[in-house]
MARVEX-204041 format. One line per field, with one value per residue: x negated, y, z negated of N, C-alpha, C in turn; residue number from 1. Coordinates in steps of 0.001 Angstrom, whole numbers, plus 500000, padded with zeros to 6 digits. Atoms other than C-alpha are relative to their C-alpha. Layout:
# MARVEX-204041
nxx	c(X; ...)
nyy	c(Y; ...)
nzz	c(Z; ...)
caxx	c(X; ...)
cayy	c(Y; ...)
cazz	c(Z; ...)
cxx	c(X; ...)
cyy	c(Y; ...)
czz	c(Z; ...)
resi	c(NUM; ...)
# end
This chain:
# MARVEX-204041
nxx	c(500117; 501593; 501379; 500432; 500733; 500293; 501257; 499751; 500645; 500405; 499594; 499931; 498547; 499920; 500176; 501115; 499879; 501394; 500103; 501189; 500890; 500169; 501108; 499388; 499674; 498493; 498800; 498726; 498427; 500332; 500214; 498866; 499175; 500797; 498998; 498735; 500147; 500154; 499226; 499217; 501111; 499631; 498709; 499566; 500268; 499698; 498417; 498870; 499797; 499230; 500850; 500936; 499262; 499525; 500463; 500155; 499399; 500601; 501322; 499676; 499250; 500769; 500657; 499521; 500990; 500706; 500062; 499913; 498705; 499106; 500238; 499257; 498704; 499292; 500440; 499340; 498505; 500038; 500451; 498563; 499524; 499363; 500727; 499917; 500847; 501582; 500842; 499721; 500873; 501090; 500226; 500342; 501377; 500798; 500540; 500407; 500839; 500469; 501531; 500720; 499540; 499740; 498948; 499434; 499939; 499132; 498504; 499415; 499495; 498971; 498943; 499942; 499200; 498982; 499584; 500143; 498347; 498453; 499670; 500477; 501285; 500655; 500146; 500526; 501002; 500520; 500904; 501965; 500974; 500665; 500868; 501365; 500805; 500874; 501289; 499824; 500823; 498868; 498839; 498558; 499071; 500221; 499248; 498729; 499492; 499473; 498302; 499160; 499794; 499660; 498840; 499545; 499592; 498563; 499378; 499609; 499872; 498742; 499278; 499891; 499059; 498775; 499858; 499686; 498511; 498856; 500096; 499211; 499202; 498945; 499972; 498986; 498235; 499057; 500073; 498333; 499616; 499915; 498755; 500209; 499420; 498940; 499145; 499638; 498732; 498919; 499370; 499492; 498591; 499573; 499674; 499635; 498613; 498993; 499197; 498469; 499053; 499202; 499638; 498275; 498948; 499812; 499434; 499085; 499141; 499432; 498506; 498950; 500102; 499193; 498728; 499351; 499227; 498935; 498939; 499523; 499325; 498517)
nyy	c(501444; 500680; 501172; 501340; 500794; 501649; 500012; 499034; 500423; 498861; 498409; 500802; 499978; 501288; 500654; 501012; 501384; 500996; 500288; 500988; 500050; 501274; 500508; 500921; 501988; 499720; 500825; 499340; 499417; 498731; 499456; 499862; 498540; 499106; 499854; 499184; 498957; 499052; 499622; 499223; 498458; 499486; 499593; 499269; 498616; 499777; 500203; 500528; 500525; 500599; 501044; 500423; 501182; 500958; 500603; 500267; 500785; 500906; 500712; 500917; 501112; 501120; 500372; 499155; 499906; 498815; 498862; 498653; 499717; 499995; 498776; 499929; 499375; 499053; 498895; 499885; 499921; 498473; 498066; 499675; 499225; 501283; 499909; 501380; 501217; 499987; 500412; 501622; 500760; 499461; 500845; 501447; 499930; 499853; 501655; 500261; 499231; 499704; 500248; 499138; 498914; 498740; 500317; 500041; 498242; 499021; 500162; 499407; 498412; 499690; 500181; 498259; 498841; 500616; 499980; 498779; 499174; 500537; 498872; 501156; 499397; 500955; 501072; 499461; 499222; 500926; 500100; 499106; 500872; 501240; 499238; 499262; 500596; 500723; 498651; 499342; 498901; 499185; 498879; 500103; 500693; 499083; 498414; 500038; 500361; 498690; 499707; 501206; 499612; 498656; 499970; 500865; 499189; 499445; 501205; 500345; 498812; 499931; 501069; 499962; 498606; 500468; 501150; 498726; 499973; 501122; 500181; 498499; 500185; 501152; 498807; 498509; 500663; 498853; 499268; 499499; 498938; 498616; 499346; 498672; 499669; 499497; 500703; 500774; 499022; 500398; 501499; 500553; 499361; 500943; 500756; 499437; 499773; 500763; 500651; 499066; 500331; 501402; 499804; 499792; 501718; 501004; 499006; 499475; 500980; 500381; 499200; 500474; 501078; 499703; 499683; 501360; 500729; 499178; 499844; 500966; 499368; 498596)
nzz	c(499742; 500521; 499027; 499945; 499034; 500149; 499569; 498576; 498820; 499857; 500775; 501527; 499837; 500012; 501251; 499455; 499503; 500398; 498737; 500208; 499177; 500469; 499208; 499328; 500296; 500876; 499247; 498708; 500893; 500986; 499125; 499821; 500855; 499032; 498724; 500553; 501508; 498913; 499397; 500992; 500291; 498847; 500690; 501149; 499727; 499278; 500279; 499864; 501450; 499946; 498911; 501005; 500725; 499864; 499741; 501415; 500470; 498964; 500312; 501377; 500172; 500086; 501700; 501202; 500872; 499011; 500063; 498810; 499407; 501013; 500080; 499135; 499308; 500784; 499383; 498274; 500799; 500365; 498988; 499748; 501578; 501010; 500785; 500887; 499062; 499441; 501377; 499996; 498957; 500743; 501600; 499443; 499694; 501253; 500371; 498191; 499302; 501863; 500259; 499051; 500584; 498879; 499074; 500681; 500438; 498894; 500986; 501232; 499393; 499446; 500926; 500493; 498859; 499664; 501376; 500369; 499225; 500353; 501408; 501073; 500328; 500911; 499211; 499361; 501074; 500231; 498308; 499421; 500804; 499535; 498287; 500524; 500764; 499164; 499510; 501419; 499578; 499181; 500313; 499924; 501135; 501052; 500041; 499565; 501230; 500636; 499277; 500708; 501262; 500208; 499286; 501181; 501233; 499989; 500072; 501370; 500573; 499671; 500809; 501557; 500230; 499954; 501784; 500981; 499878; 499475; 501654; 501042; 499222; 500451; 501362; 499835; 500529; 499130; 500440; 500517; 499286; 501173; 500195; 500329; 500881; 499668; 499587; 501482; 500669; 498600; 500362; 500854; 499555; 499804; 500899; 500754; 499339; 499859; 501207; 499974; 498837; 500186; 501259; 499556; 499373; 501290; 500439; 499596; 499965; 501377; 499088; 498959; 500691; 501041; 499443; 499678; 501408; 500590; 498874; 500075; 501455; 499382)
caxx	c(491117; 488349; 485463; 485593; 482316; 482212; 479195; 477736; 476839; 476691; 478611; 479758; 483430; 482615; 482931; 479711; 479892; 477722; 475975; 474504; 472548; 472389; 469817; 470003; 469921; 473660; 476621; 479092; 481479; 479725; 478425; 482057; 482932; 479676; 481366; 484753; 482814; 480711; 483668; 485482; 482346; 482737; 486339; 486081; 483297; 485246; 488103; 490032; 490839; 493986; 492032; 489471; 491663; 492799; 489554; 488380; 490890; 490183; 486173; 488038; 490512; 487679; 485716; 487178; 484281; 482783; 481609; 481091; 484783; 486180; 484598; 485140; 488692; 488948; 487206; 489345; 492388; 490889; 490594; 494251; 494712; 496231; 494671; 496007; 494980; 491486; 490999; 492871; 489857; 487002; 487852; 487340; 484112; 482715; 482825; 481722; 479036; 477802; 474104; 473476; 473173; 472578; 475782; 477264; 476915; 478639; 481589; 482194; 481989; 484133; 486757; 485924; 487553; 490253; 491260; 490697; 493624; 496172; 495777; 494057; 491516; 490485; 490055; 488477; 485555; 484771; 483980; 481578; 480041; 479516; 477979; 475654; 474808; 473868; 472023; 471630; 469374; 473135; 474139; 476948; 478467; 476959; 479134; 482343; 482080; 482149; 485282; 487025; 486054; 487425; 490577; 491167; 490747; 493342; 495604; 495159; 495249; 498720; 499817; 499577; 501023; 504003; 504279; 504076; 506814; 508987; 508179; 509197; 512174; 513590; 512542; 514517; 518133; 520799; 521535; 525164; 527226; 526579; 530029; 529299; 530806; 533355; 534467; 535030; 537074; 539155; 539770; 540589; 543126; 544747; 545100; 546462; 549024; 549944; 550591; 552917; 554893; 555453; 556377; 559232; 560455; 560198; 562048; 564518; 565475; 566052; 568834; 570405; 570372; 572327; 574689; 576027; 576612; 578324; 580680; 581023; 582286; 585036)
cayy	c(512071; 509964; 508720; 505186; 503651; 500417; 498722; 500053; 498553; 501703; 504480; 504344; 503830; 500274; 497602; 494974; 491662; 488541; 488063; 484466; 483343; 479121; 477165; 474904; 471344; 471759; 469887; 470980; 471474; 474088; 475524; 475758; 478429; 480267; 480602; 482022; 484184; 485858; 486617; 487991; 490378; 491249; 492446; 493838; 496332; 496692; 497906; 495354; 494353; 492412; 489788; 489670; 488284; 485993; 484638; 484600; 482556; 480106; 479312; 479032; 476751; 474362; 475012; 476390; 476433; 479079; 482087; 484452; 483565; 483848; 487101; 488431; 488093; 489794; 492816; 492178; 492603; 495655; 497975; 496784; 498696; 494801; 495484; 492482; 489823; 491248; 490927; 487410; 486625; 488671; 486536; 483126; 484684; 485161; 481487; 480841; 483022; 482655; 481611; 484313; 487702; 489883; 488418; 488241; 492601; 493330; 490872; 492316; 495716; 495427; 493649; 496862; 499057; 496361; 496517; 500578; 501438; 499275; 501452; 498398; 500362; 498206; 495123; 497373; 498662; 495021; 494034; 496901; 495592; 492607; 494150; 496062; 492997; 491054; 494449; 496701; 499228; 500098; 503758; 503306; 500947; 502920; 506187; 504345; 502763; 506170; 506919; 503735; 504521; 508201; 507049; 504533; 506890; 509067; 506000; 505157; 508854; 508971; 505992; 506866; 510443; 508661; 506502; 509408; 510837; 507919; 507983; 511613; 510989; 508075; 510145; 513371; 512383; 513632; 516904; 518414; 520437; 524022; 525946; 529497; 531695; 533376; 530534; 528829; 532102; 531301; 527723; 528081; 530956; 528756; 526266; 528723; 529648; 526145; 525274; 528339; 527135; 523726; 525380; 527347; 524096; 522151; 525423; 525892; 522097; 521755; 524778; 522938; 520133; 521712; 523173; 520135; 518518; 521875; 521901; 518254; 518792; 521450)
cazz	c(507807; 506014; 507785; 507308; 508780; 510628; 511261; 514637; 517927; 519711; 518126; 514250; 515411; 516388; 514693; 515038; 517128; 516043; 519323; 518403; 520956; 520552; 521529; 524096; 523030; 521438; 522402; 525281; 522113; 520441; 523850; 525151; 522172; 522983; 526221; 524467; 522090; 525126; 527178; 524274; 523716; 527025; 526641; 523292; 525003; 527535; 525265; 525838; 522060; 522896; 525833; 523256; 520814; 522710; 523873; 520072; 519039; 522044; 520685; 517064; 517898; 519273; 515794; 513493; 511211; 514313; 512537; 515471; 516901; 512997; 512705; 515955; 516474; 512986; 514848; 517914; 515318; 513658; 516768; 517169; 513822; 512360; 509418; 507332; 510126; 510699; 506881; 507001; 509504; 507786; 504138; 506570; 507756; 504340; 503603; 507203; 507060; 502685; 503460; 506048; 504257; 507201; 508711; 505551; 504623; 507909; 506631; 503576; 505288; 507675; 505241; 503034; 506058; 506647; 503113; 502786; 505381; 503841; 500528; 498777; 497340; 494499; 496909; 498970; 496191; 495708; 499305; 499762; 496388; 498145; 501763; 499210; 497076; 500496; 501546; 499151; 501770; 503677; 503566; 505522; 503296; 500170; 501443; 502367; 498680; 497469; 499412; 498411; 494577; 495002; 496837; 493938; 491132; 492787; 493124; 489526; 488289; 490291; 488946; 485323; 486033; 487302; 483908; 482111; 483641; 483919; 479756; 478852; 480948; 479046; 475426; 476135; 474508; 476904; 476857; 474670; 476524; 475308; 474952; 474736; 471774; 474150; 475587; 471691; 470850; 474548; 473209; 469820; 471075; 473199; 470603; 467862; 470680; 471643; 468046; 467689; 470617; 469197; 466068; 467645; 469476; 465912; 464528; 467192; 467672; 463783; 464652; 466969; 464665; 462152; 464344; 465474; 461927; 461054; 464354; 464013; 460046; 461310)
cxx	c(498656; 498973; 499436; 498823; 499998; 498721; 499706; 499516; 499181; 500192; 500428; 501311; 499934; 500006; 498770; 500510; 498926; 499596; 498802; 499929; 499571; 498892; 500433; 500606; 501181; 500964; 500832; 500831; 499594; 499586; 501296; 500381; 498761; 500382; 501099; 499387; 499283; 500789; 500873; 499264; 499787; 501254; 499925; 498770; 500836; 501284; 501051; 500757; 501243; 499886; 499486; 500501; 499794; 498922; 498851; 500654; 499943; 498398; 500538; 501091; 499066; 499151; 500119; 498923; 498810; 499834; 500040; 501590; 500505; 499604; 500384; 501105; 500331; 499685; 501064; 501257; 499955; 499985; 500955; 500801; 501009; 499308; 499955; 499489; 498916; 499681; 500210; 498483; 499103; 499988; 499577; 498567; 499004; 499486; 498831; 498346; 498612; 498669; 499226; 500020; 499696; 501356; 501298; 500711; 500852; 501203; 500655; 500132; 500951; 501353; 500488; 500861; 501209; 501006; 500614; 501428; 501618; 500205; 499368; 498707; 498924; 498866; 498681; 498418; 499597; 499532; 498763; 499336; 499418; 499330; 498666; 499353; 499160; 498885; 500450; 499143; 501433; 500551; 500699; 500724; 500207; 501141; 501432; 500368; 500562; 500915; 500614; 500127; 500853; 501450; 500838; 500166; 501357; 501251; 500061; 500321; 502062; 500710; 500496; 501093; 501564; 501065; 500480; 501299; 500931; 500482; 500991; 501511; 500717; 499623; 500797; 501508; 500751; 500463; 501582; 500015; 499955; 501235; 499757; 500967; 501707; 500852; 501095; 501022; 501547; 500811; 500631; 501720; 501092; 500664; 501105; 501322; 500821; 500962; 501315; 500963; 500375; 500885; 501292; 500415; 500778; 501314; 501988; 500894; 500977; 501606; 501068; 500983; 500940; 501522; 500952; 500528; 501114; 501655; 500661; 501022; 501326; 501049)
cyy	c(499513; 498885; 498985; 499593; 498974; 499645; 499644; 498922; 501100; 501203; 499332; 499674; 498647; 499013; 498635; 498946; 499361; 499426; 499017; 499601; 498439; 499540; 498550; 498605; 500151; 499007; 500705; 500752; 501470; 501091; 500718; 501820; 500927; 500851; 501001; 501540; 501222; 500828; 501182; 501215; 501105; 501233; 500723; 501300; 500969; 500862; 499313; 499005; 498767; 498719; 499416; 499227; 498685; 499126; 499554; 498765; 498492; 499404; 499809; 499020; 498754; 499980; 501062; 500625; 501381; 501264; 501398; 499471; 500626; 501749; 501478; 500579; 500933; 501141; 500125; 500576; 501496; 501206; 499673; 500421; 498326; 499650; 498629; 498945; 500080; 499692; 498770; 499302; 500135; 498646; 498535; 500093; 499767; 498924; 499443; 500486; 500196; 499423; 500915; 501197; 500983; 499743; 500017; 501622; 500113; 499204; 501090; 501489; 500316; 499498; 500784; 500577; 499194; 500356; 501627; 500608; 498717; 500182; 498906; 500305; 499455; 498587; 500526; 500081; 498394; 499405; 501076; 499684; 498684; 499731; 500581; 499132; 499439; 501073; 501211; 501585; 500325; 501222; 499851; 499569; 500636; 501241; 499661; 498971; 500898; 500308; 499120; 500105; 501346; 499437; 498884; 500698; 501001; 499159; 499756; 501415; 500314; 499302; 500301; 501311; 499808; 499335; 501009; 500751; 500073; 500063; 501197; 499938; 498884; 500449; 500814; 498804; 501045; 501344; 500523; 500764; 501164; 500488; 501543; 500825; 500801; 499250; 498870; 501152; 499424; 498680; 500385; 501032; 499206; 498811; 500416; 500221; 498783; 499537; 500884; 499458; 498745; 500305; 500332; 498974; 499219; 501096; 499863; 498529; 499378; 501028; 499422; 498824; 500132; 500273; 499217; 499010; 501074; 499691; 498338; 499933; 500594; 498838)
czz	c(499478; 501056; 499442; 500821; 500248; 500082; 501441; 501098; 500526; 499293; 498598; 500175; 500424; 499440; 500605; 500269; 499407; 501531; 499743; 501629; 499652; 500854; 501278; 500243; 498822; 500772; 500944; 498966; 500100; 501160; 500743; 499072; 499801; 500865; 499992; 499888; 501420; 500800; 499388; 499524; 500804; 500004; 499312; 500588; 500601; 499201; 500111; 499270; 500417; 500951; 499324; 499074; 500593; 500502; 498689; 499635; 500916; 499126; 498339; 499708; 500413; 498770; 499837; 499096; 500874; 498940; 500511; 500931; 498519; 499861; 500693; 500484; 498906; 500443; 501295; 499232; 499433; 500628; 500337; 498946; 499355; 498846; 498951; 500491; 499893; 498519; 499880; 500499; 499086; 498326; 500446; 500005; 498959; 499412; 500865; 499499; 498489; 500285; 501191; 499192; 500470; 500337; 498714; 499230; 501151; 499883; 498842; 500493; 500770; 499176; 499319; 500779; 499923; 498969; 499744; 500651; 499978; 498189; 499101; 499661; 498538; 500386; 500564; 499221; 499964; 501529; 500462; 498850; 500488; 501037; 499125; 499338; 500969; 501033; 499693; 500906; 500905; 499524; 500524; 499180; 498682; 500039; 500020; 498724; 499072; 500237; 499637; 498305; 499640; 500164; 498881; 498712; 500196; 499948; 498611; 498976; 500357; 499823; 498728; 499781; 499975; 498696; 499251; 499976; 499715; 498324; 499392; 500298; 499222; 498531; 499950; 500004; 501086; 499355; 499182; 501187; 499657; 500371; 499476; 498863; 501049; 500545; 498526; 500271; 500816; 499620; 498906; 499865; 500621; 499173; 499077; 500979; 500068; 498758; 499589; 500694; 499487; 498558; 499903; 500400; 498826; 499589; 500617; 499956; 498423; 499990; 500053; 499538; 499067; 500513; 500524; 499028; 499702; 500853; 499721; 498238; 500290; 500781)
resi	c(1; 2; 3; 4; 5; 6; 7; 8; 9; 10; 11; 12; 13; 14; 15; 16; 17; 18; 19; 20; 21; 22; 23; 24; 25; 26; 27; 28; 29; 30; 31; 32; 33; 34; 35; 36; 37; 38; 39; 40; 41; 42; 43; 44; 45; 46; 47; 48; 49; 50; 51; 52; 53; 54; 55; 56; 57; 58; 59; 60; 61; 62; 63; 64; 65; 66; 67; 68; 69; 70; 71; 72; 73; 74; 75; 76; 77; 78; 79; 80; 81; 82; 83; 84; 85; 86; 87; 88; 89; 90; 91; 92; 93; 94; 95; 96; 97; 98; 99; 100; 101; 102; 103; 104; 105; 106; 107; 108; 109; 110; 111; 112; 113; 114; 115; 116; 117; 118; 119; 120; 121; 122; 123; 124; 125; 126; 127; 128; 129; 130; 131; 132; 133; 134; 135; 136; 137; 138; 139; 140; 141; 142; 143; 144; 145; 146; 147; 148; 149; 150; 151; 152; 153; 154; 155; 156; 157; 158; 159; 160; 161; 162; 163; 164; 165; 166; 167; 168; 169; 170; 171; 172; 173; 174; 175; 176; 177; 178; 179; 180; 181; 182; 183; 184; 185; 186; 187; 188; 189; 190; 191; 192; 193; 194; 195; 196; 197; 198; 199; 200; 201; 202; 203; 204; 205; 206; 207; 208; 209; 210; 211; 212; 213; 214; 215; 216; 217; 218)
# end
């Protein structure tokens, strides 16, 4: 099994929360999905990915434009192995999130992973290019690009082999039937006999043929 890294809270198996921290003179709105996003951080320590969702999606239905809900629930989605959703989320974040570039590397990284276990290993290789362009000092990301490039060359190596294949395979002319020499002799015996046999028939019915003009004559 490949050791995908996420990026860590505590252990490397986690995937990072954005634990903004607003200031106070804000509106109720934006305070409100604060509110969500805490609860949901709560939860998602707690293991309880599927709560978490749902209290994600709560601070991004009041704004949408929320980075730490958009982000978030895509984490709340990824430790429910929904790999396509959490990247759905993660590609929102990226917009969300394009003038932060601390906040912006742990997007593209976790998208990386999102991407990596739904075999989209191309996709994949370009999202951790883009965690390393917005921080370029990440080995994690650095090692799990290497794994995404490896897992892509086999992918395209097994691709081509297939081609190849698929190629020789439609080249090769069907094959004759071979007919072995003893079975030729078997046939053309056969043959040589049946024609005898029609020969007497021809033979015997001409006979019969005669004998019947003669008798008829008399």
């Amino acid at each position: 099994m490949l050791n995908i890294k996420n990026r860590n809270i505590n252990n490397s198996m986690k995937v990072s929360l954005v634990l903004f921290l607003l200031v106070i003179f804000v509106p109720v709105f934006s305070q409100d999905v604060t509110n969500d996003v805490r609860k949901g951080n709560k939860l998602y320590n707690d293991k309880q990915y599927g709560d978490a969702e749902v209290m994600y999606r709560k601070g991004q239905q009041k704004d949408k434009f929320s980075v730490e809900s958009t982000y978030n629930l895509g984490n709340a989605l990824y430790k429910q192995q929904n790999y396509e959703a959490a990247a759905s989320e993660y590609k929102k974040a990226t917009v969300l999130a394009k003038e932060d570039k601390t906040v912006s590397a742990k997007v593209y990284h976790n998208l990386g992973n999102a991407l990596f276990y739904q075999n989209k290993y191309a996709d994949s290789v370009e999202a951790y290019k883009m965690a390393l362009k917005n921080n370029p000092k990440d080995d994690e990301t650095r090692k799990n690009l290497v794994i995404a490039q490896k897992k892509l060359q086999e992918q395209q190596n097994s691709s081509s082999e297939n081609k190849e294949q698929n190629d020789k395979k439609e080249e090769q002319p069907p094959k004759k039937e071979q007919i072995s020499q003893e079975n030729s002799d078997q046939i053309l015996k056969a043959f040589i006999q049946e024609e005898k046999l029609i020969q007497q028939q021809l033979q015997q019915q001409k006979v019969n043929d005669t004998k019947r003009v003669l008798d008829k004559n008399w």
